[in-house]
MOPAC internal coordinates of N, CA, C and O (Angstrom, degrees):
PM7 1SCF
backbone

  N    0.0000 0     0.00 0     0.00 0    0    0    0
  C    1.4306 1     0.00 0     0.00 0    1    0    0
  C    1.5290 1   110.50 1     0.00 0    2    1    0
  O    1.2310 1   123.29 1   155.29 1    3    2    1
  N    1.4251 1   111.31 1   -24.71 1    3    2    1
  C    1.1776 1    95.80 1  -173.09 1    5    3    2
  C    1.5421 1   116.58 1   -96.24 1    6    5    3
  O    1.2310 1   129.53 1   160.78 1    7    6    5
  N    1.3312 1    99.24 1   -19.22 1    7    6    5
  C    1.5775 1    86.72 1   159.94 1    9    7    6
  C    1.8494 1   140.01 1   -83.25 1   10    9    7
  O    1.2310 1   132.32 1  -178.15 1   11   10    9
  N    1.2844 1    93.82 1     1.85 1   11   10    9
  C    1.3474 1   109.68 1   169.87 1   13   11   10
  C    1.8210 1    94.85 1   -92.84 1   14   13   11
  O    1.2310 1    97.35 1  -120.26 1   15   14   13
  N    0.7997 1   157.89 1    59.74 1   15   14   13
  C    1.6665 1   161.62 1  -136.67 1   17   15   14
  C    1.6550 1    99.65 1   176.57 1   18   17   15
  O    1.2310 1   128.85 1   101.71 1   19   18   17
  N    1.6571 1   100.55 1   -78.29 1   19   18   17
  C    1.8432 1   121.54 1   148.71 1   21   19   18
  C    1.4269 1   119.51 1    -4.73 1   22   21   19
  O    1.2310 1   133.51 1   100.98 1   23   22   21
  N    1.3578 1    91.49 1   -79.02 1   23   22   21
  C    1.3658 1   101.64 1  -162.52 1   25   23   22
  C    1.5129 1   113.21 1   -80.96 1   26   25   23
  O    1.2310 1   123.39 1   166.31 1   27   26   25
  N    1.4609 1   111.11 1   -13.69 1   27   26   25
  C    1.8531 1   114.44 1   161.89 1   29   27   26
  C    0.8931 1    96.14 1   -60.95 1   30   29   27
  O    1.2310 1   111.17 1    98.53 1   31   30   29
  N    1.4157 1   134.23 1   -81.47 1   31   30   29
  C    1.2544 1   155.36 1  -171.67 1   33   31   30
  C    2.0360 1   116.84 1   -27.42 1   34   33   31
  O    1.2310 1   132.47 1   147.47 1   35   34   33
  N    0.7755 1    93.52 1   -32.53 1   35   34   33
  C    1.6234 1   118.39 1   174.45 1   37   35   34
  C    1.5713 1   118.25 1   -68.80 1   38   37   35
  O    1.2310 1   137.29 1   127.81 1   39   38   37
  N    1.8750 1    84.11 1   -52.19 1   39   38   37
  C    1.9106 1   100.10 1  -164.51 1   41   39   38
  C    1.6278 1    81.70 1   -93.30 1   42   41   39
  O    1.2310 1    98.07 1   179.83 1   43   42   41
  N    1.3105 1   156.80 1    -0.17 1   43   42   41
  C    1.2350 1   146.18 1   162.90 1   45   43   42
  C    1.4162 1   109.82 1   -80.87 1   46   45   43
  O    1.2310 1   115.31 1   159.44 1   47   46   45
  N    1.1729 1   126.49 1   -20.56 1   47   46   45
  C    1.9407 1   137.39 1  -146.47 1   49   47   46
  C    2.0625 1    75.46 1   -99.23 1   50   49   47
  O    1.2310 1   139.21 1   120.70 1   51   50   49
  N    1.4641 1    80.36 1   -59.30 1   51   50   49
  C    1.8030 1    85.10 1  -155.63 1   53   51   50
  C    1.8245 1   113.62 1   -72.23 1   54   53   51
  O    1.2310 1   115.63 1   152.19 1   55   54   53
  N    1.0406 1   125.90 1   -27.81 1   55   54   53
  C    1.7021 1   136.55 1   145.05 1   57   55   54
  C    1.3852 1   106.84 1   -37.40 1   58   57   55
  O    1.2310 1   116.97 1   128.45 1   59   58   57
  N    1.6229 1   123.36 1   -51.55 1   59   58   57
  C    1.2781 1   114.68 1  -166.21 1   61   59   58
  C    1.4870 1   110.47 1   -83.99 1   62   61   59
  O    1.2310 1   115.75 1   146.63 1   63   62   61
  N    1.5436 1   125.67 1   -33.37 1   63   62   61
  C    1.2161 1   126.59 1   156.99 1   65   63   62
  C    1.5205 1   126.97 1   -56.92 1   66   65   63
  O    1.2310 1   115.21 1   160.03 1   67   66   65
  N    1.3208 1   126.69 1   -19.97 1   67   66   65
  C    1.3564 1   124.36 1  -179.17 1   69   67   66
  C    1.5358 1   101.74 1  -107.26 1   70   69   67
  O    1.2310 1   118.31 1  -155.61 1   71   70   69
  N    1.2552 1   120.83 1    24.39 1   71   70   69
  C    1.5302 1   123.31 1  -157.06 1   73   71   70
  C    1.8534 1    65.84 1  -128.05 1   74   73   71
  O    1.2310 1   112.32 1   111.94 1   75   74   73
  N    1.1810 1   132.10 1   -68.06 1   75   74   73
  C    1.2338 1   142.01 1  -160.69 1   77   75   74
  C    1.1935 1   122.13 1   -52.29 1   78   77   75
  O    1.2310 1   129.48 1   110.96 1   79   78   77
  N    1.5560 1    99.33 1   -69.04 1   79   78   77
  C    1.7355 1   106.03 1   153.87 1   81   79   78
  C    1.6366 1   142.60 1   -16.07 1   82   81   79
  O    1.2310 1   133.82 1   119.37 1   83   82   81
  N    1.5994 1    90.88 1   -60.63 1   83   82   81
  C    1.1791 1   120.01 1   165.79 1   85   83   82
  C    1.1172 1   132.00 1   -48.18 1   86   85   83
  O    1.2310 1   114.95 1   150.17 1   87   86   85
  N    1.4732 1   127.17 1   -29.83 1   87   86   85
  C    1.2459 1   144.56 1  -145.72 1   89   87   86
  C    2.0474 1    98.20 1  -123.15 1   90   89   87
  O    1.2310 1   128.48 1   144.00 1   91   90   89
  N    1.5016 1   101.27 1   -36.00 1   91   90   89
  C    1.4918 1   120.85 1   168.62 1   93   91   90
  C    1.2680 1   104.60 1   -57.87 1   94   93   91
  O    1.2310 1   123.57 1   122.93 1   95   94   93
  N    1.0260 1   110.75 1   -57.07 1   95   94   93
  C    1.9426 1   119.42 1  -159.76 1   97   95   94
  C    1.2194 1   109.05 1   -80.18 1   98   97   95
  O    1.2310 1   118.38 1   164.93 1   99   98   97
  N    1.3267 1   120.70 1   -15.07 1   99   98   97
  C    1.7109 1   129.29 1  -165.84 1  101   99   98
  C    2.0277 1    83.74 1  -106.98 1  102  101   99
  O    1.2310 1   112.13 1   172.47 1  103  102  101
  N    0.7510 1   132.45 1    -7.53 1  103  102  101
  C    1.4935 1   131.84 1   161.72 1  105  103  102
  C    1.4089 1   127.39 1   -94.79 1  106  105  103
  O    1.2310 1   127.92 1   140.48 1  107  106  105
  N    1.3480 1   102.35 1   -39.52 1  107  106  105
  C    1.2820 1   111.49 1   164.52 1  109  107  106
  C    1.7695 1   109.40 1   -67.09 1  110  109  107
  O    1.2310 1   114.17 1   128.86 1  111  110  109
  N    0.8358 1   128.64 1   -51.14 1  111  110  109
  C    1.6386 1   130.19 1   173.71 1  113  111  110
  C    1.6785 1   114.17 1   -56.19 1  114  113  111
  O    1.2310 1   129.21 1   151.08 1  115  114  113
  N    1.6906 1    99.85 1   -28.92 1  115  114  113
  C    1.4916 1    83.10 1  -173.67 1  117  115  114
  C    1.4962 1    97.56 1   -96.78 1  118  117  115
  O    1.2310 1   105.08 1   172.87 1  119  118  117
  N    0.9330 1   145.21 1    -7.13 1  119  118  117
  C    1.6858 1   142.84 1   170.84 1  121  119  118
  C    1.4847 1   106.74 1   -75.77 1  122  121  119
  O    1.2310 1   121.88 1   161.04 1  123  122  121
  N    1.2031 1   114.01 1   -18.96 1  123  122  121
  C    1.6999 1   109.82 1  -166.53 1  125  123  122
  C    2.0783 1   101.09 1  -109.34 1  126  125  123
  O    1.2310 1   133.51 1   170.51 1  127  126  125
  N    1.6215 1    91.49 1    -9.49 1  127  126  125
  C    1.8982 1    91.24 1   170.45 1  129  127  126
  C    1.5405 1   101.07 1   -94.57 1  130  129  127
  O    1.2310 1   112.68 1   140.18 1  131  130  129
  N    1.2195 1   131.44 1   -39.82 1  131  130  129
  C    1.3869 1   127.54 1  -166.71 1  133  131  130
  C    1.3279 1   111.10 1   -77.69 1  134  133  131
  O    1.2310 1   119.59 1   -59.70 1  135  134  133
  N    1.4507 1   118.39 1   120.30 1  135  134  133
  C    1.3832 1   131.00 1   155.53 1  137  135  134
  C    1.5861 1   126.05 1   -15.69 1  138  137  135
  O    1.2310 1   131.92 1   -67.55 1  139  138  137
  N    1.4900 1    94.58 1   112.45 1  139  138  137
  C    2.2507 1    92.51 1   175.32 1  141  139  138
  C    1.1235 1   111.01 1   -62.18 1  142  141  139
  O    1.2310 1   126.63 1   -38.04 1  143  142  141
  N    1.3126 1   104.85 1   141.96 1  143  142  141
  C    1.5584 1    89.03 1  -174.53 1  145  143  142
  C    1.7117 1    95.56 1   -81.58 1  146  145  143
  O    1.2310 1   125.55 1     1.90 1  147  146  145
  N    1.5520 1   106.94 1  -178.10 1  147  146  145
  C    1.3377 1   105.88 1  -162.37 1  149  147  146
  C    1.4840 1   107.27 1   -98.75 1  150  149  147
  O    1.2310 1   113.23 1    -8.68 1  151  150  149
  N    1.1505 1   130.40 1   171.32 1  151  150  149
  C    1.4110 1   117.15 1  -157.03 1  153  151  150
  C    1.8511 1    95.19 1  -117.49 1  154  153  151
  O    1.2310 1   117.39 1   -50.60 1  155  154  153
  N    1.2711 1   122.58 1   129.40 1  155  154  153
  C    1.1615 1    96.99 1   168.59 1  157  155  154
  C    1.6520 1   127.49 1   -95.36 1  158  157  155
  O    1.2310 1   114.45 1    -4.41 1  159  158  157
  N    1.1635 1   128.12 1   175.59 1  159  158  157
  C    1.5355 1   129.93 1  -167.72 1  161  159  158
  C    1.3631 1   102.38 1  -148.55 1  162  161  159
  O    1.2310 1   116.74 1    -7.41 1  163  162  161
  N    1.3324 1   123.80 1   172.59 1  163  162  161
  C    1.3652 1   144.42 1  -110.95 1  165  163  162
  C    2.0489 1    78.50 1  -145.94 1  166  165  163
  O    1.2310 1   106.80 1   -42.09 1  167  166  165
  N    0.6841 1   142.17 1   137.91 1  167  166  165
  C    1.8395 1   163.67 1  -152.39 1  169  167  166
  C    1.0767 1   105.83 1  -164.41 1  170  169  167
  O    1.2310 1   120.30 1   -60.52 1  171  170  169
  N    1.4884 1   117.03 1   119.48 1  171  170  169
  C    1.6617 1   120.19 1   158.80 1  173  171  170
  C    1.3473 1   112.65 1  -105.40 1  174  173  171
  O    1.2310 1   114.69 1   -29.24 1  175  174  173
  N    0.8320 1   127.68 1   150.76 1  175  174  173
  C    1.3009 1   133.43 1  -178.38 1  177  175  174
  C    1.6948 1   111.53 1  -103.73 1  178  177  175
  O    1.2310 1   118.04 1   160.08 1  179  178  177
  N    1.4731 1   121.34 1   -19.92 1  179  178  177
  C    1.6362 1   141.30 1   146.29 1  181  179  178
  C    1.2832 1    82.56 1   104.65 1  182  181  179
  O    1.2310 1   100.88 1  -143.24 1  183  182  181
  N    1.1618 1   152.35 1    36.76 1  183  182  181
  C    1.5216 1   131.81 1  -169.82 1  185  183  182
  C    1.6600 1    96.54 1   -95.41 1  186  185  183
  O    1.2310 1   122.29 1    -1.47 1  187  186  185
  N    1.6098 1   113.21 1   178.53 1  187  186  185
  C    1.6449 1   123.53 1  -164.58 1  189  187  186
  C    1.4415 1    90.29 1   -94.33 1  190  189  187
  O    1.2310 1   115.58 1   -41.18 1  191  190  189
  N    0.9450 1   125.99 1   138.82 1  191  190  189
  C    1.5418 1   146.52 1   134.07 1  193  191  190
  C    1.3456 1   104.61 1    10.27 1  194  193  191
  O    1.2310 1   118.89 1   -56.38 1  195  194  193
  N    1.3682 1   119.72 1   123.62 1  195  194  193
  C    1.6263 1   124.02 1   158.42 1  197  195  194
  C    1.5512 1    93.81 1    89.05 1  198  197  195
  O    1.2310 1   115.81 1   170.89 1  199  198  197
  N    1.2598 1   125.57 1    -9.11 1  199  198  197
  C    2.1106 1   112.26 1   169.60 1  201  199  198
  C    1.4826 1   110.20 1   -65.67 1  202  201  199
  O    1.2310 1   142.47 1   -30.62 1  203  202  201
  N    0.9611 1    73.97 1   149.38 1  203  202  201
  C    2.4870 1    78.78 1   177.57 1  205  203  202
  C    1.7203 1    94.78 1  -118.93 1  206  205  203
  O    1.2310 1   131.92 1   -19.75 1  207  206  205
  N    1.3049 1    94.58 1   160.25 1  207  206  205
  C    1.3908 1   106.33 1   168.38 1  209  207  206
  C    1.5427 1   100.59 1  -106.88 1  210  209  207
  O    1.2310 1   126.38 1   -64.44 1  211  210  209
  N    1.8201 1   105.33 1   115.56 1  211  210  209
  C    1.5362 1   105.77 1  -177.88 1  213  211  210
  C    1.7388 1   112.82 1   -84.01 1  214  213  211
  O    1.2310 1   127.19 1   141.54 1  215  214  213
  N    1.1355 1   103.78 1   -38.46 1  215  214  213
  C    1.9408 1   110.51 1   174.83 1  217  215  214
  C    1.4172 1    92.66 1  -156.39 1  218  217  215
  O    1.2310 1   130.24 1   -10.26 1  219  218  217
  N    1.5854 1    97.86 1   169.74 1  219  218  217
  C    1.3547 1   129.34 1  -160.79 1  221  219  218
  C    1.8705 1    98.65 1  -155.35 1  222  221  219
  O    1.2310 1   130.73 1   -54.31 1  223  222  221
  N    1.3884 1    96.91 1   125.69 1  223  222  221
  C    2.2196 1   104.77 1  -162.86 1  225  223  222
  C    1.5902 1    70.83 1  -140.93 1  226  225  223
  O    1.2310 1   127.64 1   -40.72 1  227  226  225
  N    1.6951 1   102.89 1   139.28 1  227  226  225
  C    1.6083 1   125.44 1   157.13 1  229  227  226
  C    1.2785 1    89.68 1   -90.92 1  230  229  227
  O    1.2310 1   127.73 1   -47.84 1  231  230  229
  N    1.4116 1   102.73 1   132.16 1  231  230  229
  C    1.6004 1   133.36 1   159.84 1  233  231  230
  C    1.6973 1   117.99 1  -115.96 1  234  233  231
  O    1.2310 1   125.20 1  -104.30 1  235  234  233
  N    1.1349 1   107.61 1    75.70 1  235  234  233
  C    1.7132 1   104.64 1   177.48 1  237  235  234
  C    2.0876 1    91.40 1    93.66 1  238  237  235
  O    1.2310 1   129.11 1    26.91 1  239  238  237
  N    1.3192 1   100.05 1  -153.09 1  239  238  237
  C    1.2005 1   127.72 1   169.14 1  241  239  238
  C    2.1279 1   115.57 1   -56.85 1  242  241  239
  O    1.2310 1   129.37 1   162.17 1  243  242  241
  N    1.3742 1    99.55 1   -17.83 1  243  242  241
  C    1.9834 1   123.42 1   174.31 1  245  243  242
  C    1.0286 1   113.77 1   -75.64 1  246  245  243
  O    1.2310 1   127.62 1   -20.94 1  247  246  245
  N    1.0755 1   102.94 1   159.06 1  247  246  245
  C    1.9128 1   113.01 1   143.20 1  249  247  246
  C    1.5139 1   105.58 1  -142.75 1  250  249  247
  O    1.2310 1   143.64 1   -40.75 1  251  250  249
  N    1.3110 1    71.67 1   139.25 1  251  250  249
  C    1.9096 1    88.45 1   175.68 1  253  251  250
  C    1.3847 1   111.92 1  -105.32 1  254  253  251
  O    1.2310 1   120.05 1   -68.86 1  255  254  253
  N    1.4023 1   117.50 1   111.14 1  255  254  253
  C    1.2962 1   136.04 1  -166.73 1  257  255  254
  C    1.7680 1    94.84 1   -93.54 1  258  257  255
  O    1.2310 1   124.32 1   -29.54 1  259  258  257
  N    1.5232 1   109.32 1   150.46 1  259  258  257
  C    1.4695 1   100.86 1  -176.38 1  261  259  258
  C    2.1086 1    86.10 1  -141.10 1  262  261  259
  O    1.2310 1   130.27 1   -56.46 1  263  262  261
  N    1.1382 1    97.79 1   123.54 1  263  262  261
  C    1.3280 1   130.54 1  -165.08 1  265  263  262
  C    1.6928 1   104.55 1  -109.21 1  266  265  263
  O    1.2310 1   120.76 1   -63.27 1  267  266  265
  N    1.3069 1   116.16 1   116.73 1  267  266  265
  C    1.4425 1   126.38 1   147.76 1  269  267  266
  C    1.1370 1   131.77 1  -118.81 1  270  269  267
  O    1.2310 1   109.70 1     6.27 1  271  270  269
  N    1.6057 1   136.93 1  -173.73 1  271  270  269
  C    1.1870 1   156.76 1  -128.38 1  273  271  270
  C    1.9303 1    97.36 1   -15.09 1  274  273  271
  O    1.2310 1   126.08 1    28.22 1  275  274  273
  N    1.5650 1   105.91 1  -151.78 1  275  274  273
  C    1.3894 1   102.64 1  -161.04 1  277  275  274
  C    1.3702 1   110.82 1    89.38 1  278  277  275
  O    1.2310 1   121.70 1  -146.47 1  279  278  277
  N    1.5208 1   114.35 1    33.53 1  279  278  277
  C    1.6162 1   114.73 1   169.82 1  281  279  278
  C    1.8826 1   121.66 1    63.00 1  282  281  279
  O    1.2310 1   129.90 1  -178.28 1  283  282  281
  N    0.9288 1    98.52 1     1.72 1  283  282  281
  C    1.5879 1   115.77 1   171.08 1  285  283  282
  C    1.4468 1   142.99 1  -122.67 1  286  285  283
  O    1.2310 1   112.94 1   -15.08 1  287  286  285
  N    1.1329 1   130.94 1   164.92 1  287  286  285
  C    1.7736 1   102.87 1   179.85 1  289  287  286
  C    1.8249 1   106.67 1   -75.76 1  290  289  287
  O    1.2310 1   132.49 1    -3.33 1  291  290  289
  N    1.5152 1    93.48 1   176.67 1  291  290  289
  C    1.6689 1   104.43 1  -176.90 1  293  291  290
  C    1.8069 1    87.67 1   -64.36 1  294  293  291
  O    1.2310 1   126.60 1   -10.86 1  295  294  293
  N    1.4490 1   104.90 1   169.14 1  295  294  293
  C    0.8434 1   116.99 1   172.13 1  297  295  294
  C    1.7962 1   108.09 1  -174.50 1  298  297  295
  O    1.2310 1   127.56 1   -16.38 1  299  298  297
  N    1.4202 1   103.06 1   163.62 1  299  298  297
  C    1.1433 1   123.98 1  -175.86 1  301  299  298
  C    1.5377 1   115.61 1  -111.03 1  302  301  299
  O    1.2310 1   112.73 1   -49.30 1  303  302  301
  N    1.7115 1   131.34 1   130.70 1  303  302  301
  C    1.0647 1   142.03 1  -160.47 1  305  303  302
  C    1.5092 1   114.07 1  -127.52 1  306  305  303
  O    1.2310 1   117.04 1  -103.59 1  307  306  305
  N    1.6060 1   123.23 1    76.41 1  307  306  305
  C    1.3049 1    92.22 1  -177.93 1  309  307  306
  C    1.8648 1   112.48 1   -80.43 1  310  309  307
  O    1.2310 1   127.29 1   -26.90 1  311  310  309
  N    1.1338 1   103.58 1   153.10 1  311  310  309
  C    0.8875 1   128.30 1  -166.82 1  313  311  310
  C    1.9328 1   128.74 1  -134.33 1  314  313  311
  O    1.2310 1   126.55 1   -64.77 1  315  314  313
  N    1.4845 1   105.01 1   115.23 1  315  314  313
  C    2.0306 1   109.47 1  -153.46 1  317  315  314
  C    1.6359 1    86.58 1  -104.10 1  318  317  315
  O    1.2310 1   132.19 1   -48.16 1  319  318  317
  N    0.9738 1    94.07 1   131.84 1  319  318  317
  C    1.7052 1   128.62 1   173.67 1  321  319  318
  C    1.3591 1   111.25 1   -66.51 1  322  321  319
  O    1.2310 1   122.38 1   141.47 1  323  322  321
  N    1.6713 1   113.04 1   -38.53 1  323  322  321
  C    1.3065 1   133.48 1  -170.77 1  325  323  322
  C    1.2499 1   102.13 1   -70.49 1  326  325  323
  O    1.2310 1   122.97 1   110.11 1  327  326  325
  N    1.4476 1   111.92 1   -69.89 1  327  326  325
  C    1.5846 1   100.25 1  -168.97 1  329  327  326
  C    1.3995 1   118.56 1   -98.76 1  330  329  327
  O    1.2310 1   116.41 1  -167.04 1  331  330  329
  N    1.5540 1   124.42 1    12.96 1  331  330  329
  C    1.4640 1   135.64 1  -179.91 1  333  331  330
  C    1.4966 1   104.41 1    80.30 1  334  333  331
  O    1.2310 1   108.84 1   166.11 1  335  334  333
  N    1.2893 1   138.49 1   -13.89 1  335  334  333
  C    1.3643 1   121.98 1  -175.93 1  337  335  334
  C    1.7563 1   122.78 1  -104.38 1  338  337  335
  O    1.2310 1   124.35 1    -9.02 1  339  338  337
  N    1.1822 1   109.26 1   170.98 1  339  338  337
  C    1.3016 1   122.07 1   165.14 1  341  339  338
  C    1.3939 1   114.34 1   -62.52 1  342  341  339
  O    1.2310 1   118.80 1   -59.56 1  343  342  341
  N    1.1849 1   119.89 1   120.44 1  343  342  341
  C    1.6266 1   139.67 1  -170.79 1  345  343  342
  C    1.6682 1    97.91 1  -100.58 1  346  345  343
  O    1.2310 1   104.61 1   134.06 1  347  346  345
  N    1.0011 1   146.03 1   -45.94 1  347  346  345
  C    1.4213 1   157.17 1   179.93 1  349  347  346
  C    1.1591 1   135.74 1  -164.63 1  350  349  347
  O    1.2310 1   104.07 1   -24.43 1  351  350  349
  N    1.4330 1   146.97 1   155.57 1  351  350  349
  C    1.1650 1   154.79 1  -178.40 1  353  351  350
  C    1.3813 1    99.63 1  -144.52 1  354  353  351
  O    1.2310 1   133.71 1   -47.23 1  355  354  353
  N    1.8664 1    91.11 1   132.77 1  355  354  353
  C    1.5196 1    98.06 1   178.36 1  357  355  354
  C    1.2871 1    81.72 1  -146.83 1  358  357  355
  O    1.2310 1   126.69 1   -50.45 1  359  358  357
  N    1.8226 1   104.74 1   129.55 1  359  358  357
  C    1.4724 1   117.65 1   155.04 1  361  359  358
  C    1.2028 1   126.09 1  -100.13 1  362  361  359
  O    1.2310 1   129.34 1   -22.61 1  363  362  361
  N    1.4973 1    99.61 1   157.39 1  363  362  361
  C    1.7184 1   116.96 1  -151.69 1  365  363  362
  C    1.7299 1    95.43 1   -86.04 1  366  365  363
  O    1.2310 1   120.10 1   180.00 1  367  366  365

């Protein structure tokens, strides 16, 4: 009797580990298929003190940010999302 006790005891240990496993590995697979989300960050655009951003127009894959005062003329900033930097400046 008591080794029929054992061997429940065994096939309960080892059910609950392959019950476990299972459930591990099916988490681990789904965290490593789903997309990171993307992180966002902090962009300067370097402009002087006191400029405003008056509008902002997508141009293609850009945006062209349109920037006044700040001790300088208006001006235009395109600006790529893709690689974080300033693509051009054209003043008005």
């Amino acid at each position: 009797m008591d080794k029929l006790k054992l061997i429940k005891t065994i096939v309960v240990i080892i059910t609950f580990m392959l019950v476990f496993g299972s459930l591990m590995l099916l988490t681990v697979i789904y965290k490593k298929a789903r997309p990171a989300p993307q992180q966002h960050k902090e962009i300067s655009l370097e402009q002087p003190m006191g400029s405003t951003i008056e509008n902002m127009v997508a141009v293609g894959d850009n945006l062209a940010v349109l920037i006044k005062n700040g001790g300088e003329a208006d001006r235009i900033i395109i600006y790529s999302p893709n690689t974080g930097q300033k693509s051009l400046t054209i003043n008005l």
